[in-house]
N, C-alpha and C positions, 0 to 999 in steps of 0.2 A: 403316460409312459407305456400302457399295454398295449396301446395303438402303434404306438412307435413300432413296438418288437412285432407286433402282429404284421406290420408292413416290410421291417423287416428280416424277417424270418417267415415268408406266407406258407413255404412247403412242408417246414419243419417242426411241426406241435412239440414235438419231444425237446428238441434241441431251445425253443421257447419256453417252456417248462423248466428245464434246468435253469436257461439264464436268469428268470425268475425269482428263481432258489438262491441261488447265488446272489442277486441283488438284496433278498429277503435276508440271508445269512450276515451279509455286511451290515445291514441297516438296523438289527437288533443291539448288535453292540455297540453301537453309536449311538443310537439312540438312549440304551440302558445304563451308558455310563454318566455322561451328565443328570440325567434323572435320578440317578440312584445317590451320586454325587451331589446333588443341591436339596439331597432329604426328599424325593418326588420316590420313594421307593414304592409305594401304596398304590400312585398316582401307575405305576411300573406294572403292576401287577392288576390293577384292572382293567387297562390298555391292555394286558396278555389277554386276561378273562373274556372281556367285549367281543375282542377280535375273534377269540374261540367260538364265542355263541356266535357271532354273526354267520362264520365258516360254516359254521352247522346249520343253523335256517337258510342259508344258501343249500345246502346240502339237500336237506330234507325238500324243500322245493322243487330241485331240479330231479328230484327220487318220480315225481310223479308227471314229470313232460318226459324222459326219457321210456323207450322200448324196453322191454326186457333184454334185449340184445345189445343194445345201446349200455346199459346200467350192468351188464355182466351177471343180471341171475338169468334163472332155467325159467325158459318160457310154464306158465298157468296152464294145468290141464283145462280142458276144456268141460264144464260141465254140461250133464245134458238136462232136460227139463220131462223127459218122458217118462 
């Protein structure tokens, strides 16, 4: 499905992102109501939890391929050794 939007939408990151959100938005409650509905509410909440950790080792990962410019902090002084 990300492929799809990556193709198309190739110019627009942002307007990809939103559709995203929006696909994300509809699919929690669709998915949380029969789950929560046939007694899977457990089942509901550690599908939220998983997904949170994964976001985050995702997260944490990409902290150290990107630039400091890239990643939005203040470039590292430079230290000297003299």
């Amino acid at each position: 499905m990300v492929q799809a939007l990556r193709a198309a939408l190739p110019a627009r990151p942002e307007a990809r992102r939103v559709l995203i959100g929006v696909f994300v938005s509809a699919l929690g409650p669709v998915t949380a109501g029969p789950l929560i509905g046939a007694g899977g509410g457990t089942l509901r909440v550690g599908l939220t939890v998983t997904g949170c950790l994964v976001a985050s080792v995702i997260a944490l990962s990409l902290h150290g391929l990107l630039t400091p410019a890239q990643d939005g902090r203040a470039a590292e002084p430079a230290t000297s050794t003299a």
